[in-house]
C-alpha positions in Angstrom: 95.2 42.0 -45.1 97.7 40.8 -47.5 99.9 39.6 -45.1 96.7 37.5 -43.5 96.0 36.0 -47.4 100.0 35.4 -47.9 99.7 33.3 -44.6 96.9 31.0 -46.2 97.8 30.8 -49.3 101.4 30.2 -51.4 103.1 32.3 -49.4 103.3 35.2 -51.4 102.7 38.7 -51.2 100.7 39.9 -54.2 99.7 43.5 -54.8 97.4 44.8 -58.5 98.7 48.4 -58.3 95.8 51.1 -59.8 97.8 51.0 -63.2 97.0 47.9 -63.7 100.8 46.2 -63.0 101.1 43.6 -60.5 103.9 43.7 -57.3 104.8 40.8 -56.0 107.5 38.7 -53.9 108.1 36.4 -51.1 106.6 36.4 -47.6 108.9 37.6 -45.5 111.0 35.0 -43.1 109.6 36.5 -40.0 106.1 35.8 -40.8 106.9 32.5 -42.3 108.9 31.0 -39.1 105.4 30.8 -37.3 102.4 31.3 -39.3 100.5 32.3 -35.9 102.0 35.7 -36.4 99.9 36.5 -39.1 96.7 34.8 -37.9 93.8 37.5 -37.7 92.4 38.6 -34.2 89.3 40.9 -33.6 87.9 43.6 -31.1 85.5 46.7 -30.7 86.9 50.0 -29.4 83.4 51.5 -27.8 83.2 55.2 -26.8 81.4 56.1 -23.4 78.8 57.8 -23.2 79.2 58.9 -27.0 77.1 61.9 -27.0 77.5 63.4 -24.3 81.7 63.7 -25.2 80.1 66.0 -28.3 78.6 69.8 -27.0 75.8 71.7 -28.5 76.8 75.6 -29.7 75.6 77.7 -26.9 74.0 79.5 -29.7 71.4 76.8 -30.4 70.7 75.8 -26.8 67.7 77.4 -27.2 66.2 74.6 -29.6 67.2 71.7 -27.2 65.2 72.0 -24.6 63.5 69.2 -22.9 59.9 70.3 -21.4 58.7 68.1 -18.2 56.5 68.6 -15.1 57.7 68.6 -11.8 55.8 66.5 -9.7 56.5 68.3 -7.1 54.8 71.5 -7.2 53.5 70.8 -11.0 54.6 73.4 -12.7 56.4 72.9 -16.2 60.5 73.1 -16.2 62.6 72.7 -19.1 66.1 71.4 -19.2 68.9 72.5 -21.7 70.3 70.0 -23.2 74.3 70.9 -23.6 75.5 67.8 -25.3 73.6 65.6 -27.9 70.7 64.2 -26.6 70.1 60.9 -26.3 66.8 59.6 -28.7 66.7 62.9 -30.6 67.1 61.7 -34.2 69.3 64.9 -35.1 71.6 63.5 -32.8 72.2 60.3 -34.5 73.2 62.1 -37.8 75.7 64.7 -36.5 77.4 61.8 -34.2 77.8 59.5 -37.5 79.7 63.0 -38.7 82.7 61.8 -36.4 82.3 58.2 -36.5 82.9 58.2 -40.6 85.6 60.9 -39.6 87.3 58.9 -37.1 87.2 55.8 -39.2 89.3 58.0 -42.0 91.3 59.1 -39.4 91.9 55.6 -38.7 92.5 54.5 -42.4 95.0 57.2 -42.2 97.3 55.2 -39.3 97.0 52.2 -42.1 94.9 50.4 -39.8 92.1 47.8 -40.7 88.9 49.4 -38.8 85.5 50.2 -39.3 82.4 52.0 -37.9 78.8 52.0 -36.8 78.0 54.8 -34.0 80.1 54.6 -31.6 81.6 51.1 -32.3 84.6 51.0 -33.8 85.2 46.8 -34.8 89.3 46.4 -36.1 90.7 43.1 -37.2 95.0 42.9 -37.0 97.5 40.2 -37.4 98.5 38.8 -33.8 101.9 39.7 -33.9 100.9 43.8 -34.3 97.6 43.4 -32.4 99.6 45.5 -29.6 100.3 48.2 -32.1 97.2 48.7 -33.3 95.5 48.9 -30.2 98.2 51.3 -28.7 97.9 53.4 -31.9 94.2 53.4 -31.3 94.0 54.9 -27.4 96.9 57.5 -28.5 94.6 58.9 -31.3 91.7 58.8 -29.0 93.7 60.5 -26.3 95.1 63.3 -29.0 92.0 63.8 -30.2 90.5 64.5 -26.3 87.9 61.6 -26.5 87.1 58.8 -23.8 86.6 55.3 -24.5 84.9 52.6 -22.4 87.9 51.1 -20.5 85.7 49.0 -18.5 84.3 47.5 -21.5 87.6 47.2 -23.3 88.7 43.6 -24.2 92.3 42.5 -25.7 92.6 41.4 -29.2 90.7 38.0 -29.8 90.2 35.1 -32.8 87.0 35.2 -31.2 84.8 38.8 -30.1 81.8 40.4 -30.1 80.7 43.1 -32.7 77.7 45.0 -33.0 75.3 42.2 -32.0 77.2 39.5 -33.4 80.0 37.2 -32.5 83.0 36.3 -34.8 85.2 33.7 -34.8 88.5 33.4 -36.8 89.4 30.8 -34.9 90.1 28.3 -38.3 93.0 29.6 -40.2 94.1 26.8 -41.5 90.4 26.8 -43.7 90.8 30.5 -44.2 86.8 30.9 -42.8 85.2 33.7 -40.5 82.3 32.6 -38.9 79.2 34.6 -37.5 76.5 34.2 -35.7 74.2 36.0 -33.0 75.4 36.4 -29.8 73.7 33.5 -27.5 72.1 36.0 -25.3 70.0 37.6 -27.9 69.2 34.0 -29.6 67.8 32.6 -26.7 66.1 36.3 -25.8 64.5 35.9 -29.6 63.8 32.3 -28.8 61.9 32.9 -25.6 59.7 35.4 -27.2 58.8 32.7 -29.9 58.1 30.2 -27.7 55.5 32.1 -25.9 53.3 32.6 -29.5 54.1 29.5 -30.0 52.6 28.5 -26.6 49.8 30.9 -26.6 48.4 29.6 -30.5 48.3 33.8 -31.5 50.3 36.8 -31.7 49.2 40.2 -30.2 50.2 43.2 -32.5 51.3 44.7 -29.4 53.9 42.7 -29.1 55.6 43.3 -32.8 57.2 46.0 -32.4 59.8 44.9 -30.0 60.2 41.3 -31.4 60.3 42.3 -34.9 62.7 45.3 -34.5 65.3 42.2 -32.4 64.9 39.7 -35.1 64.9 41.9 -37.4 68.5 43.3 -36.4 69.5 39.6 -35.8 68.9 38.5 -39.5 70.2 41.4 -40.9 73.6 40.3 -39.2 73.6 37.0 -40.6 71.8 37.5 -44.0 71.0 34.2 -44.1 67.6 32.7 -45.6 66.3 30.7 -43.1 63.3 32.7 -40.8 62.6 34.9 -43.9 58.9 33.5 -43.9 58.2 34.6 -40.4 60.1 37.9 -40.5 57.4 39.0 -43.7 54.8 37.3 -41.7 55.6 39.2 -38.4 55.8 42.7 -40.9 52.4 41.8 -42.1 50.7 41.2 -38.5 52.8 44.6 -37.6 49.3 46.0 -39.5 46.5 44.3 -37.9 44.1 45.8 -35.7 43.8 41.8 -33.5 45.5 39.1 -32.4 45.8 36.7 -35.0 45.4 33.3 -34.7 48.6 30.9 -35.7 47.8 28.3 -38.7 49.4 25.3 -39.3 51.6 26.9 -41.9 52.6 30.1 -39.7 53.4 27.8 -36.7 55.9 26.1 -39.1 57.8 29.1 -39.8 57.9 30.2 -36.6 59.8 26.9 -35.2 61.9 27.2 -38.2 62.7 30.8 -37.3 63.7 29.5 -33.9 65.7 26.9 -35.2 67.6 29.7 -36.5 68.1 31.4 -33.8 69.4 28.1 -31.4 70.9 25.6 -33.5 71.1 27.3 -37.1 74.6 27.1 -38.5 77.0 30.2 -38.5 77.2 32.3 -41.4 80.6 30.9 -42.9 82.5 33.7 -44.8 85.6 32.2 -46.8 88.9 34.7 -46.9 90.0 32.5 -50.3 88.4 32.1 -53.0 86.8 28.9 -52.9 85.1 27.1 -55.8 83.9 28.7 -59.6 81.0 30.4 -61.1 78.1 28.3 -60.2 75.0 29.4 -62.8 71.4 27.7 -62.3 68.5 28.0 -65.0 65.6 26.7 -63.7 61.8 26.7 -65.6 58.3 25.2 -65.5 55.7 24.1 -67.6 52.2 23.8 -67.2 49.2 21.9 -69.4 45.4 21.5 -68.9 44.7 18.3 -70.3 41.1 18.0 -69.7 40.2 18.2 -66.1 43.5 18.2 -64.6 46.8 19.9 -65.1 50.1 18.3 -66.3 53.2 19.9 -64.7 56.7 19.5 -65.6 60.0 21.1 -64.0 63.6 21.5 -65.6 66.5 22.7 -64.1 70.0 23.3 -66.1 73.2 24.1 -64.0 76.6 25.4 -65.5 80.0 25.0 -63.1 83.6 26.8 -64.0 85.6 24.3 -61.6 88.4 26.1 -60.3 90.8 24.0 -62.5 89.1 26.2 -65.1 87.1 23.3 -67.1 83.4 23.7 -67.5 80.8 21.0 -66.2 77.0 20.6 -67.2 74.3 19.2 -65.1 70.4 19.1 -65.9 67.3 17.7 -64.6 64.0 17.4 -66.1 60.9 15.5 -64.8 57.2 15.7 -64.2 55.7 16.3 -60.8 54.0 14.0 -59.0 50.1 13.9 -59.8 48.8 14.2 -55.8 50.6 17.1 -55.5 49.5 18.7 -58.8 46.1 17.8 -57.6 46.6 19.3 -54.5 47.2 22.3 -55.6 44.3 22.3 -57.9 41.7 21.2 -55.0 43.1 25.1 -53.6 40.8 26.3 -56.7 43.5 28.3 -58.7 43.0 28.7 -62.4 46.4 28.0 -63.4 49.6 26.6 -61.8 52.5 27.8 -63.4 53.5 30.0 -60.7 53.8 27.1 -58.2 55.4 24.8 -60.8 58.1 27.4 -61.0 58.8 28.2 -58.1 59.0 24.4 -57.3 61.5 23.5 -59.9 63.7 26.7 -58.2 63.7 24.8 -55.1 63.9 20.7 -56.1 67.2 22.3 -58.2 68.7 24.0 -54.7 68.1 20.5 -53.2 69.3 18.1 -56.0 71.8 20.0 -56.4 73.1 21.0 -52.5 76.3 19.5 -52.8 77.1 22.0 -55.5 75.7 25.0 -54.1 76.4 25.1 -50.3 78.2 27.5 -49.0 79.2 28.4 -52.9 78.0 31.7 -54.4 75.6 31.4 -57.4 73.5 33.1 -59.8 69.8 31.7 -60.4 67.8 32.2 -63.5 64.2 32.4 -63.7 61.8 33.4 -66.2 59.2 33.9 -64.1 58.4 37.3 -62.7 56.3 36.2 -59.8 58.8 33.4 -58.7 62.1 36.2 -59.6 60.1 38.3 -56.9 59.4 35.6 -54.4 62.8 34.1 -54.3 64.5 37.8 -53.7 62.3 38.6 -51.0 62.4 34.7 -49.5 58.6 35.2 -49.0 55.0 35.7 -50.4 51.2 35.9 -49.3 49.8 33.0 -50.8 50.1 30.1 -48.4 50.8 27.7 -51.1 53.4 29.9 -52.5 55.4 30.2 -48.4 54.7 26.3 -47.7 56.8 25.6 -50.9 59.5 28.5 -49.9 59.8 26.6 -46.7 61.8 24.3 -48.1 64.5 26.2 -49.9 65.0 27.5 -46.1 64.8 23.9 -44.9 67.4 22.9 -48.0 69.2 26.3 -47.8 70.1 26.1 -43.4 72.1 23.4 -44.1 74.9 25.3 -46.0 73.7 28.6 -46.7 74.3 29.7 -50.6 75.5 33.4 -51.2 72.7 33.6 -53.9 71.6 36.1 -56.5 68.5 35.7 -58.7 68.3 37.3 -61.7 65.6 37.5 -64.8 66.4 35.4 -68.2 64.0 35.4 -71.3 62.1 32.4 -71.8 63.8 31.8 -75.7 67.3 32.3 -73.6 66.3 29.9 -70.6 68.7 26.6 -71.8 66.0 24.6 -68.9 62.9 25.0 -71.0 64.1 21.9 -72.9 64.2 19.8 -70.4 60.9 20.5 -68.6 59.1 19.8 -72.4 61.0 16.7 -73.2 63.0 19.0 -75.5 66.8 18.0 -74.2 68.6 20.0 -76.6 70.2 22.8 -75.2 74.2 24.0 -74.5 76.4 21.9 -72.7 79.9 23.0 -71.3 82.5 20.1 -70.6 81.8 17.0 -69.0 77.6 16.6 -68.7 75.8 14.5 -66.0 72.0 14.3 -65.7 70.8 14.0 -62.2 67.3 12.4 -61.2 64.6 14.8 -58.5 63.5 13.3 -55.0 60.1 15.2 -54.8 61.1 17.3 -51.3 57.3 16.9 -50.4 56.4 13.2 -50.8 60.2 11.6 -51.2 59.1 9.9 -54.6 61.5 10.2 -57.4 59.9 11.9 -59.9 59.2 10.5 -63.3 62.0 11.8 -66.1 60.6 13.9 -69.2 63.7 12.1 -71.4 67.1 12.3 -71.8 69.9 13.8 -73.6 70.9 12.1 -76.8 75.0 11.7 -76.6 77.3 12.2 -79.2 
């Protein structure tokens, strides 16, 4: 791994000992001469037939014994089961015994592997990709345990692990890509089609589609088909087939946009960028009859030159959507207004955020738990989270959202014409394109300078 960041980088190796000293030198000639040498390449060692390599003690045959009728002459038979069986959920915790023990064992010949069952995904440098895979079969063979030969592929920039395919094919940018494997994204994309076709969804026919998205997304982490997954989860309950709305057919095309054309998860082996901090906050007024509802939105940069910029937005929403959302008969629509100011910032602001990690701020409990999840049960709540996917597919953010009190939350200022709040470095005030009717949005004010 160092050698693979030497490659990208200056050219040096750099090592933080656990003392806290630092080891350090030169890449070596060899590796410099042709920088394809320490380029990374990927593959999967898989077992065959995993279990039944791993015996039962005769001892406690007795308690694996598989019961069926013989159609034959009807009588009941059972069948001793002399290796793991397959489906039994015992079997799945003793196998994971030896896969976290052959990973060590792995670790142990200093080689850059990992497991999940009986997958066993390593990443090398080019130039030792030969090693590794010859020290691999020799420990398997030592060991006594049979892998799938005819499965077995060379070392690749480009392979398929557990579901997923990765590509290291851009060194130069230092970036691993993932995404699902076509097969299963147009498999996925089939299914959808169908509900989408038929207008409804038949509870029967959750289990198996939610338990293959679900699988998919977990892969790729991403944001985008959040909406449908909670929606599926929530159908998983019902006792008939529900009928599609407007609002559900949406997130269903979004979440097969995902699965054909949604971009690959984009991992970066250098550190790219700074901190990126967003504070985002709401306010909401009854004046009269109808409601007056402003956003702010305050965002803090450490560029990696180490200087600090400051960016901030504050403006009122537009009055047809405010009343929009008040013809829906809530009482109050602070939730909403928050929750819409998290989103207008991860759109004004894209160019900042994608791909980037970044810390959001909210003071809103409701909105904290909505953006976490990347879902909610109130329709007005999931068509306004439809958008952050929408904004968020195009460059997916590595994002956390955390809780900040409201006296500590520097973008209540600006969403009550209050513009006084911290500003690190250079400061830029930005103005909002409402995401839902393209208007830009009337400013509360502005920062005084100087």
């Amino acid at each position: 791994m160092a050698l693979m960041r030497a490659s990208l980088g200056r050219r040096e190796v750099f090592f933080r000992k656990s003392d806290g000293s630092v080891l350090s030198g030169p890449l070596h000639s060899y590796w410099r001469q042709d920088t394809r040498r320490c380029s990374p390449v990927l593959k999967t060692t898989d077992l065959r037939s995993a279990y039944k390599q791993f015996a039962i003690r005769p001892e406690h045959h007795r308690m694996c014994v598989v019961t069926l009728k013989d159609p034959a002459d009807g009588l009941t038979k059972g069948f001793i089961c002399r290796v793991l069986p397959f489906g039994a959920l015992a079997s799945v915790g003793q196998f994971n015994r030896f896969s976290r023990l052959w990973q060590r064992i792995l670790w142990e010949l200093k080689l850059a592997a990992a497991s999940y069952f009986d997958d066993f995904p390593s990443v090398e440098v080019r130039a030792l990709a030969e090693n590794h895979d010859s020290s691999v079969k020799a420990a398997l063979r030592l060991f006594g345990v049979d892998w799938a030969s005819d499965k077995d592929l060379p070392f690749s920039q480009t392979a398929d692990v557990l579901g997923v395919r990765l590509d290291a094919t851009d060194t130069e940018g230092g970036v691993l890509r993932v995404k699902n494997k076509p097969e299963r994204s147009k498999e996925i994309a089939s299914s959808i089609d169908k509900i989408l076709a038929d207008g409804c969804i038949d509870p029967k026919q959750i289990p198996s589609l939610f338990g293959r998205i679900q699988f998919s997304e977990s892969q790729l982490m991403g944001r985008q088909g959040r909406l449908a997954l909670a929606q599926i989860r929530w159908l998983s309950s019902a006792r008939h087939r529900h009928v599609l709305s407007s609002l559900d057919a949406t997130v269903f095309r979004s979440l097969r946009e995902r699965m054909l054309e949604g971009r690959p998860r984009e991992l970066q082996a250098l550190p790219v960028g700074g901190l990126t901090l967003v504070f985002t906050d709401g306010a909401c007024d009854k004046l009269g009859d109808k409601f007056s509802c402003s956003i702010g939105g305050v965002m803090y940069r450490v560029l990696p030159t180490g200087s600090y910029e400051t960016r901030a937005f504050g403006c009122y929403l537009d009055e047809s959507i405010v009343e929009q959302w008040a013809g829906l008969g809530k009482r109050h629509l602070i939730g909403p207004t928050e929750l819409f100011a998290v989103v207008a910032a991860r759109h004004v602001w894209k160019d900042f955020l994608n791909d980037q990690r970044v810390v959001f701020y909210v003071d809103h409990s409701g909105v904290l738990s909505a953006m976490i999840k990347g879902s909610s049960r109130d329709d007005l709540w999931r068509s306004i989270l439809l958008h952050y996917e929408c904004a968020d597919s195009l460059g997916p953010a590595i994002s956390w959202f955390a809780r900040v009190p409201s006296k500590s939350n520097p973008s209540d200022g600006p969403s009550r014409s209050d513009w006084r709040f911290p500003v690190l470095g250079e400061y830029f005030e930005d103005r909002i394109v409402c995401f839902i009717s393209g208007r830009v949005l009337k400013v509360t004010g502005q920062r005084v300078q100087g």
